[in-house]
TORSE-828529 format. One line per 3 residues: number of its first residue (from 1); their letters; for each residue x, y, z of N, C-alpha, C. Coordinates in steps of 0.001 Angstrom, whole numbers. Example, Ala and Ser with C-alpha at 12.3 -4.5 7.8 and 13.67 -1.06 7.14 Angstrom:
2
1 = AS = 13190/-5690/7800/12300/-4500/7800/13200/-3300/7800 | 12850/-2250/7080/13670/-1060/7140/12900/30/7870
***
This chain:
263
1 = XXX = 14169/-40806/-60029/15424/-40059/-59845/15429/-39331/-58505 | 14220/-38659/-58153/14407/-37954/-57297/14404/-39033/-55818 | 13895/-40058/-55958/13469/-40543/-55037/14797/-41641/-54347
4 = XXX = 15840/-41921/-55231/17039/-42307/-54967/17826/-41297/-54619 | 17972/-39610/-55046/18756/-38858/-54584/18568/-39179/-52981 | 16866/-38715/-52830/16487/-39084/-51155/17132/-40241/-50703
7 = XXX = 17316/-41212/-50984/17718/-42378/-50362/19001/-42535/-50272 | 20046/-41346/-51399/21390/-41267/-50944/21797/-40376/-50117 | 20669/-39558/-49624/20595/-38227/-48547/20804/-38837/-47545
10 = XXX = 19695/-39925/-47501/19659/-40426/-45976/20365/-41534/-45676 | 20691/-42024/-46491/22263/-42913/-46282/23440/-42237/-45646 | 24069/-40842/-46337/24519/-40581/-46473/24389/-39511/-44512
13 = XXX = 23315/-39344/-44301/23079/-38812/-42805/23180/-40051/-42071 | 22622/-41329/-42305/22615/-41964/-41437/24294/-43093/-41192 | 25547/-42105/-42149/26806/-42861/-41844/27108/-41100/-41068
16 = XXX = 27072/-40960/-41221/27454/-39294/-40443/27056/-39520/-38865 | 25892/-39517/-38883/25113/-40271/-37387/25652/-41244/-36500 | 26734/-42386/-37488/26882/-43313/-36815/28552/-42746/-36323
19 = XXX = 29348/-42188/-37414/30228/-41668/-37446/30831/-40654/-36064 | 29659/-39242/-36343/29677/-38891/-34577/29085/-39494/-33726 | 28378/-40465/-33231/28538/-41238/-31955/29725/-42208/-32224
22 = XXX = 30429/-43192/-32983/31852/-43394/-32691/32573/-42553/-32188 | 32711/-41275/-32645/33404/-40253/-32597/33235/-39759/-30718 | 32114/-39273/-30203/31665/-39614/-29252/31847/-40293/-28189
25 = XXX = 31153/-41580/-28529/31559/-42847/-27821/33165/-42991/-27220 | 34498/-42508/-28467/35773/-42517/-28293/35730/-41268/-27523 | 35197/-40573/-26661/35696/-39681/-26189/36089/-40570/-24622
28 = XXX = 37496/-40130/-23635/37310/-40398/-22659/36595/-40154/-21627 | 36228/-41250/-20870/35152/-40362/-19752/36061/-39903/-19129 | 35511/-39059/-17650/35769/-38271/-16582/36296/-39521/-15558
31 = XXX = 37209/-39503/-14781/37440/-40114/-13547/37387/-39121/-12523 | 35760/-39873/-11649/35743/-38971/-10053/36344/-38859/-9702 | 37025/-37761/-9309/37918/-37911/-7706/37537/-36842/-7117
34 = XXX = 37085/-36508/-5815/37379/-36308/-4477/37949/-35181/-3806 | 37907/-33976/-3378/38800/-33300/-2527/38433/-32737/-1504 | 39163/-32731/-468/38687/-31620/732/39342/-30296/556
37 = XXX = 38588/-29156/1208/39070/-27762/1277/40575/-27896/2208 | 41350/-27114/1369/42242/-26911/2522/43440/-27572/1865 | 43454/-28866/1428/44213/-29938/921/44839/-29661/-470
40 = XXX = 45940/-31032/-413/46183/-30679/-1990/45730/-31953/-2571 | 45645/-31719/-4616/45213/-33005/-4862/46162/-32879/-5899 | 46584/-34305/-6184/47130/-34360/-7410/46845/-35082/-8426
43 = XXX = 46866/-35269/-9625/46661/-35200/-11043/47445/-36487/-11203 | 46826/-37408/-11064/48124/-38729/-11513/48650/-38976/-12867 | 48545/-38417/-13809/49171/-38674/-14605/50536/-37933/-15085
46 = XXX = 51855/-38871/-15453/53027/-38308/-15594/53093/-37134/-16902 | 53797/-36321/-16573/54459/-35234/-18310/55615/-35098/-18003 | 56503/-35866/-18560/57817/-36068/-18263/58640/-34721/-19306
49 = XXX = 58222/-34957/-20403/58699/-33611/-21208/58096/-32567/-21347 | 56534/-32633/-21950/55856/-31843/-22499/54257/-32247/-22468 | 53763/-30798/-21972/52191/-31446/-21714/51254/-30080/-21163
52 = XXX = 50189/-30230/-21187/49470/-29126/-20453/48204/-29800/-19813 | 47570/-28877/-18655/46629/-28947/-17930/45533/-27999/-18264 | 44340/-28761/-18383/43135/-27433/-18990/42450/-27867/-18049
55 = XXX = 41447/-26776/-18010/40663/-26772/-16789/39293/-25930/-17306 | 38019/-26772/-17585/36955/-26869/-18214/36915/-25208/-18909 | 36210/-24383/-19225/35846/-23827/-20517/37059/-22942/-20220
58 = XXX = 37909/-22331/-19388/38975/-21432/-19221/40366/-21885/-19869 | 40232/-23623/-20528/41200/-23978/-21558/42317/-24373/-20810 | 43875/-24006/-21070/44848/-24272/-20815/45288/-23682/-19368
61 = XXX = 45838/-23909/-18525/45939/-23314/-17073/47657/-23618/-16842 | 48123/-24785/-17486/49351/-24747/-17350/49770/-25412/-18355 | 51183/-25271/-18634/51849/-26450/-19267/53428/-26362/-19207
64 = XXX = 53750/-27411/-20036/55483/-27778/-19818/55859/-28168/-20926 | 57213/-27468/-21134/58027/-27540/-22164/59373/-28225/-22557 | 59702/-29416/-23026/60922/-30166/-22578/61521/-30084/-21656
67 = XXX = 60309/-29817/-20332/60758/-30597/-19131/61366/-29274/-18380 | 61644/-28239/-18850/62398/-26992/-18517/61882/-26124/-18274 | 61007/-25509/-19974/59815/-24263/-19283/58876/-24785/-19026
70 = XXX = 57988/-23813/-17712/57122/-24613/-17604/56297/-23190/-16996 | 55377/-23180/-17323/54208/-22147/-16644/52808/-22600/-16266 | 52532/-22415/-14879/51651/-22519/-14069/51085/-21529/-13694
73 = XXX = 50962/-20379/-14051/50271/-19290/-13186/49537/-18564/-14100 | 49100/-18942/-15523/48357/-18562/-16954/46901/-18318/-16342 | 46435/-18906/-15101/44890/-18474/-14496/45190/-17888/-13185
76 = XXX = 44839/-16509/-13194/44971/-16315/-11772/44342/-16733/-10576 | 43612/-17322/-10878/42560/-17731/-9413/43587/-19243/-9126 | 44380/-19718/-9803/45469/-20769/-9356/46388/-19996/-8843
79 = XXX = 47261/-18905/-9125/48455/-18633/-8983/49414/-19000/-7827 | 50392/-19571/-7490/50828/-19931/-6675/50574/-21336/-6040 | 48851/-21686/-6485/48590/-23086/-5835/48901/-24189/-6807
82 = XXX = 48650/-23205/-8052/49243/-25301/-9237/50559/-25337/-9778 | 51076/-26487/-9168/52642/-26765/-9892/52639/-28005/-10480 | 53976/-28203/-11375/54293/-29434/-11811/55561/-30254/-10614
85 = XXX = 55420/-31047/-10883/56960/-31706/-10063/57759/-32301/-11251 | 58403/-31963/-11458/59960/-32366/-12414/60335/-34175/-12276 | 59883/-34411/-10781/60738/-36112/-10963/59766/-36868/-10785
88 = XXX = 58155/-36274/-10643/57133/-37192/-10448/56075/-37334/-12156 | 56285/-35715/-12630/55822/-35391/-13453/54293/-35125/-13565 | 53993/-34961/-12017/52599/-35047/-11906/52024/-33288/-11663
91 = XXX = 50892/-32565/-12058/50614/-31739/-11417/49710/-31868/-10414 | 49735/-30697/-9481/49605/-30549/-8290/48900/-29404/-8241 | 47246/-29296/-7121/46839/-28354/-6970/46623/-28160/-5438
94 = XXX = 47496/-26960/-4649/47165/-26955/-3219/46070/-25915/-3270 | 46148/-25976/-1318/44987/-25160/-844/43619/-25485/-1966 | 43276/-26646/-1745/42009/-26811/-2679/40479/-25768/-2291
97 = XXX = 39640/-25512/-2906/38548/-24139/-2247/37844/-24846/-3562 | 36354/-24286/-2514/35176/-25004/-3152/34746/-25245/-4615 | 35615/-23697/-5212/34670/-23554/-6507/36084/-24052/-7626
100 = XXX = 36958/-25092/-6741/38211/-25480/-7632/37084/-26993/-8100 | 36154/-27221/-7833/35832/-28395/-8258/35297/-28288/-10051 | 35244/-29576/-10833/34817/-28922/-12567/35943/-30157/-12840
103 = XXX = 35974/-29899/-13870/36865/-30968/-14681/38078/-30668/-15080 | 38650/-31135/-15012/40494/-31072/-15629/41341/-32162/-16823 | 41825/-31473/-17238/42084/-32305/-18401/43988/-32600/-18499
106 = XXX = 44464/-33575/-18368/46039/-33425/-18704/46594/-34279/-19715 | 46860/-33124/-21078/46891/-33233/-21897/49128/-34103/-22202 | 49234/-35031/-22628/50927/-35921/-22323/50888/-35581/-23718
109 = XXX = 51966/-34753/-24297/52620/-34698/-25697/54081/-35442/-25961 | 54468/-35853/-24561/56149/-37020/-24738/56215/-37308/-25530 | 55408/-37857/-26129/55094/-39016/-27249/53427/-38928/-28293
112 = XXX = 53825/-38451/-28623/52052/-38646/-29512/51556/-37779/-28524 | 49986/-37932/-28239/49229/-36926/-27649/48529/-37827/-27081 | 48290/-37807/-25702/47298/-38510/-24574/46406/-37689/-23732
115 = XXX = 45194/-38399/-23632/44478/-36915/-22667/43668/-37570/-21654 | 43693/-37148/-20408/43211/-37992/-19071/42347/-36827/-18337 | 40835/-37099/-18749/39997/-36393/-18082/39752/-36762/-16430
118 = XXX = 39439/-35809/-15196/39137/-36168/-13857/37877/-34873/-13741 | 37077/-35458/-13051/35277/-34367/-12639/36240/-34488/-11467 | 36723/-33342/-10653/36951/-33389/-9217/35959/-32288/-8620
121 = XXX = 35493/-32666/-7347/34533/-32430/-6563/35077/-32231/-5323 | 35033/-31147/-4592/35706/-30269/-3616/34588/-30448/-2494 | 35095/-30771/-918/34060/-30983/-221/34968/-30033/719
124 = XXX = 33798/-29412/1706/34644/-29078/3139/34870/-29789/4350 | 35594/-29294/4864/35750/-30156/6290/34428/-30327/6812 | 34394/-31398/7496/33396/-31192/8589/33201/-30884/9769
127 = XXX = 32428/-29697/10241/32214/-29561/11695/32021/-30751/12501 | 32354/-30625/14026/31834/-32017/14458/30231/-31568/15197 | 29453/-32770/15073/28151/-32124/15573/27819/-32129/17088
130 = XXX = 26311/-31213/17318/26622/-31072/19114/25971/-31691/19404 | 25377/-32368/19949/24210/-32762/20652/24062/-32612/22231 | 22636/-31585/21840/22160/-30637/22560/20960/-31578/23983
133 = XXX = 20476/-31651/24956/19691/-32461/25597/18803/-30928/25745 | 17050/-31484/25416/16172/-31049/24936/15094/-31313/25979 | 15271/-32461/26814/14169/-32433/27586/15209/-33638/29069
136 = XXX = 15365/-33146/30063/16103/-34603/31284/14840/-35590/31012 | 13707/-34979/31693/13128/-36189/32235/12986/-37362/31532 | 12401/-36702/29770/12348/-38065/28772/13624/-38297/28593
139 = XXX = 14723/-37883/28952/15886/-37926/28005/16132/-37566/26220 | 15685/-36469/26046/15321/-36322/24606/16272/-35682/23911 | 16904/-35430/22902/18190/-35160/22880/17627/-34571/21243
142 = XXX = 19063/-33579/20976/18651/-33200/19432/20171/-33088/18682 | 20536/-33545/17895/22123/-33057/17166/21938/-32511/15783 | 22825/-31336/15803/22789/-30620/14646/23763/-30388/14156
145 = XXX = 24405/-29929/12971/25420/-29749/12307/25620/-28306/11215 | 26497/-27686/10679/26272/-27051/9899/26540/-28196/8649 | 25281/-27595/7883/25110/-28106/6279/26189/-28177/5571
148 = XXX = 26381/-28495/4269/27338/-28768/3456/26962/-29289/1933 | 28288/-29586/1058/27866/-30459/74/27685/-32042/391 | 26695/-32316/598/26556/-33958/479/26672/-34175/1610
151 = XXX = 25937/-33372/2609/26397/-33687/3636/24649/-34247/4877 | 25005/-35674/5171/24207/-35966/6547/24128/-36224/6883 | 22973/-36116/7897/23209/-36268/9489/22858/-37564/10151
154 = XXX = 23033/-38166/10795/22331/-39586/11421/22288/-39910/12548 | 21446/-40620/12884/21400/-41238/14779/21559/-43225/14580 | 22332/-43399/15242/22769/-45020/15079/22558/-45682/16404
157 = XXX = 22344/-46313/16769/21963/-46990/18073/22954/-48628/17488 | 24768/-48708/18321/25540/-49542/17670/25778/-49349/15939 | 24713/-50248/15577/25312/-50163/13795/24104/-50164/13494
160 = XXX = 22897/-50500/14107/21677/-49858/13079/21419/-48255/13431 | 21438/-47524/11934/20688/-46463/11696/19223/-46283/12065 | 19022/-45270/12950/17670/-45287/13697/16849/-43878/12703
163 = XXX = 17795/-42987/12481/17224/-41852/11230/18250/-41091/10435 | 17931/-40075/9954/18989/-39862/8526/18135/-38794/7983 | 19155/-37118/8206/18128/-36489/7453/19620/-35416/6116
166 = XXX = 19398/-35029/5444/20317/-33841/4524/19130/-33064/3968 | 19900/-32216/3350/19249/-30835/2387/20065/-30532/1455 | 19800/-29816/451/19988/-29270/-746/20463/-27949/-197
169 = XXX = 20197/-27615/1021/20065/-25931/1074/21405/-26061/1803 | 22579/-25372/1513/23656/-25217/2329/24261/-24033/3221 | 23188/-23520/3563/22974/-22238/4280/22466/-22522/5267
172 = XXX = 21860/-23812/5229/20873/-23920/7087/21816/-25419/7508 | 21066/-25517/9606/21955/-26016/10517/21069/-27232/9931 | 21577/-28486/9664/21013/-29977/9818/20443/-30216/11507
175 = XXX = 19539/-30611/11526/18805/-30993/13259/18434/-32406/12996 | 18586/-33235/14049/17651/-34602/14158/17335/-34373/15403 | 16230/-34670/15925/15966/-35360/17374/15940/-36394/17536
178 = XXX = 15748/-36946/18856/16096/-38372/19572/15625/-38527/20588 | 14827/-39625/20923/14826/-39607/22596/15643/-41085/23301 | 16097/-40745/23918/17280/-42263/23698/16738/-42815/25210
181 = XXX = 17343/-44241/25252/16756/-44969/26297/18006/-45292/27170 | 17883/-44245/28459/18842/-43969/29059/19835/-44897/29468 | 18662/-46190/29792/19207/-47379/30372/20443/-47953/28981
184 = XXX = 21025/-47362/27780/21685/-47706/27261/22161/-46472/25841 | 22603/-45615/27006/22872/-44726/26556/24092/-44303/25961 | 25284/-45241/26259/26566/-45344/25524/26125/-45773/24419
187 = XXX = 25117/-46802/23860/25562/-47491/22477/24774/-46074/21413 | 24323/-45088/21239/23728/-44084/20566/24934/-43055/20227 | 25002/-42900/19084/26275/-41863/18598/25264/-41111/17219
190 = XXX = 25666/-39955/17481/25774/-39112/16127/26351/-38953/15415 | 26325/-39508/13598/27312/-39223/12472/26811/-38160/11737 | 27780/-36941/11564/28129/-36330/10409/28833/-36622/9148
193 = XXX = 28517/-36958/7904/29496/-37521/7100/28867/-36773/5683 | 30165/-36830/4881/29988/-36277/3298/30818/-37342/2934 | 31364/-37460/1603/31564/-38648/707/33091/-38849/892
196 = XXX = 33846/-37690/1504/35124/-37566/2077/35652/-37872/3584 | 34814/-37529/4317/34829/-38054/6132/33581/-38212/6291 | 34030/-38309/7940/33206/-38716/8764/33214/-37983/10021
199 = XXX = 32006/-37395/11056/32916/-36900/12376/31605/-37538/13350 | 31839/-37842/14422/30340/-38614/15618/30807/-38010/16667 | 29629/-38125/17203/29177/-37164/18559/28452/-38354/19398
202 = XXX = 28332/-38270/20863/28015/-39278/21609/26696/-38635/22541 | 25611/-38916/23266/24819/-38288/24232/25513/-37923/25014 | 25199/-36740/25582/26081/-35801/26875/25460/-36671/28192
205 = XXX = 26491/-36772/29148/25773/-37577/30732/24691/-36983/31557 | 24783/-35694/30636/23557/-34760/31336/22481/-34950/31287 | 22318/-36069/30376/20792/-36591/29896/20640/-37637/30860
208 = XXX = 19920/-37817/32433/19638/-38590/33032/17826/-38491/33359 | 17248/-39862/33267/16055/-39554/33586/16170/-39453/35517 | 15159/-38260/35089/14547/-37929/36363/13531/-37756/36825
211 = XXX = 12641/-38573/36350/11283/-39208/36582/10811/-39482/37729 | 10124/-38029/38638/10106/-38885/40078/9396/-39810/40220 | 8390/-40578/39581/7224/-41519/39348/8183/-42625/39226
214 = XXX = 9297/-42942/38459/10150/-43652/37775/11075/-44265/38232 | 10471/-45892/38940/11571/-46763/39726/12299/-47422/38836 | 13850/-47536/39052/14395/-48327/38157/14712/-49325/39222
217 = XXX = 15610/-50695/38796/16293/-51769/39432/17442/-50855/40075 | 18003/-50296/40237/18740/-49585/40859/18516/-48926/41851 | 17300/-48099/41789/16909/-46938/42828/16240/-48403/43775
220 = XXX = 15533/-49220/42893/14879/-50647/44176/15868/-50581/45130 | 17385/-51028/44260/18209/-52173/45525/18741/-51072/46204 | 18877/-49354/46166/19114/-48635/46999/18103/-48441/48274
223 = XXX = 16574/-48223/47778/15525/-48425/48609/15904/-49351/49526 | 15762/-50947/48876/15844/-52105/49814/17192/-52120/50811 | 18533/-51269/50776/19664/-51300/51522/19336/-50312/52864
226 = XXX = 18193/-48784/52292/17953/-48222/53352/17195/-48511/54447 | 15965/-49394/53442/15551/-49710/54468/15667/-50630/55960 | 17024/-51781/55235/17653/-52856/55999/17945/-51568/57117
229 = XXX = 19258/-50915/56540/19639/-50158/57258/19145/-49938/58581 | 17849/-49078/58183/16942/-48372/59515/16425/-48924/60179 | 16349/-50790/59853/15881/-51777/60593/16716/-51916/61742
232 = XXX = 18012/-52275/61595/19140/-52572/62144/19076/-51296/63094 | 19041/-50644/62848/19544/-48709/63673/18269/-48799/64557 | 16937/-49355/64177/15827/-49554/65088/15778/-50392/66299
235 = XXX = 16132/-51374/65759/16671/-53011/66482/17917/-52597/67657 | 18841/-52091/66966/19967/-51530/67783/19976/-50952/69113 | 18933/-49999/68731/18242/-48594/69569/17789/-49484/70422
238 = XXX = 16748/-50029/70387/16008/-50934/71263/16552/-51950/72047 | 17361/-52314/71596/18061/-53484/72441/19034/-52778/73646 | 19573/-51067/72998/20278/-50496/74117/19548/-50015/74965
241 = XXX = 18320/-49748/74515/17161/-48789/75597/16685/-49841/76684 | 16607/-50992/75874/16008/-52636/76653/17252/-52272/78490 | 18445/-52801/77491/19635/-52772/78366/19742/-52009/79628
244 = XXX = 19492/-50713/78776/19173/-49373/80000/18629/-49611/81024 | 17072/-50511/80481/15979/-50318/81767/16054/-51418/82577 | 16705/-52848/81826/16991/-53759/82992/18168/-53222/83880
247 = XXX = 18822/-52459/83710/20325/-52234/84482/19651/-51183/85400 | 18661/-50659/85053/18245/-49749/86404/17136/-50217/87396 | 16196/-51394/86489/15507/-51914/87151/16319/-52845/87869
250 = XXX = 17684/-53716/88040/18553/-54073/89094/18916/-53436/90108 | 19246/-52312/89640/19918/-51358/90281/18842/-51132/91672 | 17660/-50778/90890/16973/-50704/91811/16268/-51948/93032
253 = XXX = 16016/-52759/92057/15463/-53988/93335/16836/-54151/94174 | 18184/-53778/94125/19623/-53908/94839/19207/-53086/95578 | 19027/-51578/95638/18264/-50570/96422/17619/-51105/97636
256 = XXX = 16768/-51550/97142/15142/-52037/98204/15858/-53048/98840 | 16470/-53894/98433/16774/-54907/99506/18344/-54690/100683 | 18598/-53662/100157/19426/-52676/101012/18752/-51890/102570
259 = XXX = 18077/-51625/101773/16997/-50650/102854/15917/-51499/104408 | 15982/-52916/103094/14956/-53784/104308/16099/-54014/104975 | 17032/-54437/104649/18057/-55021/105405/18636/-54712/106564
262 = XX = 18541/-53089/106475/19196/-51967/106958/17708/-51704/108427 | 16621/-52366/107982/15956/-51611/108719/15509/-52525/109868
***
């Protein structure tokens, strides 16, 4: 006897068990979406008559009443920024700010009851980053950024990624260094990016090597033009100085045979 009660106990837990995970399972998930500070986002789903917006453990934040009443300002840390639109039926949250990110819920009563969960995640703008030159002679370069959510930093040489650093800590500057190879110094850019933008930074022209040890093909064919140069300006010189001394050494044997002549 007793040993079938047990076995209708645990029957009886193990349809309960299956019961809340159906139960569960039917819950809707969350759809990511996305926001920057500053911006507005909106809530795609229509409430043409009647409906409300909750917003994770603070509950109801707005709602609408056959389309007529309608109150939006039930949380003050929204007031003024969440509305409905009447011909879109969508709500709307401006001036988005960091700690608007959490989950939202918009609850459609038109008809029966519908409920459309979104996890939205609030990012900030991004600074654009500097990149600073750290050393001429190597050409060594460093770019930094202020931190963020999800936010990092990279050095790309064209389209391969050369490094890649972020943090957890959003209080400190992101740094990479670099020493880039001057001789191709346009194709190197710096990306800042979070899951919302993007912003790049390029090497400053200030970064030239100046290696006095350090011949390039360039400084050669300047060498090799001066030196033509001073050949020519040598050659030149000489051929007028040449000129000089035969025109006086005429001059003169014209002299002497003046004088015998004369005498």
């Amino acid at each position: 006897m007793l040993f079938s009660q047990r076995k209708k106990l645990k029957v009886t837990l193990l349809h309960l068990f299956v019961l809340c995970a159906a139960q569960h399972s039917a819950q809707p998930e969350a759809s990511q979406v996305k926001g920057l500070v500053g911006t507005i986002h909106c809530f795609p789903v229509m409430v043409l008559k009647s409906g409300n917006l909750l917003y994770g453990d603070h509950g109801n934040i707005a709602n609408v009443y056959l389309s007529k009443q309608t109150s939006t300002n039930l949380e003050k840390r929204f007031k003024n920024r969440l509305h409905w639109n009447n011909v879109t039926g969508f709500f709307t949250l401006s001036d988005l700010q960091i700690d608007d990110s959490g989950v939202y819920t918009v609850e459609n009563t038109d008809e029966g009851k519908t409920t459309h969960t979104f996890q939205l995640t609030v990012y900030y703008v991004l600074s654009k980053p500097q990149v600073t030159v750290h050393d001429n002679i190597s050409c060594s370069v460093v770019c930094s950024v202020e931190n963020g959510r999800e936010v990092t930093l990279s050095w790309y040489k064209g389209g391969e990624i050369l490094n890649q650093t972020s943090s957890p800590d959003h209080n400190i500057t992101l740094s990479l260094p670099l020493k880039v190879d001057e001789q191709n110094r346009d194709s190197y850019r710096c990306e800042a990016a979070n899951p919302v933008s993007k912003v790049t930074a390029v090497v400053p022209h200030s970064c030239i090597e100046s290696d006095p040890f350090k011949v390039t093909d360039g400084d050669e064919r300047t060498q090799g033009h001066l030196i033509i140069a001073v050949i020519c300006v040598l050659v030149a010189s000489g051929l007028v100085g040449l000129a000089i001394y035969l025109k006086k050494r005429r001059n003169g044997h014209s002299h002497a045979g003046i004088h015998l002549l004369m005498g």
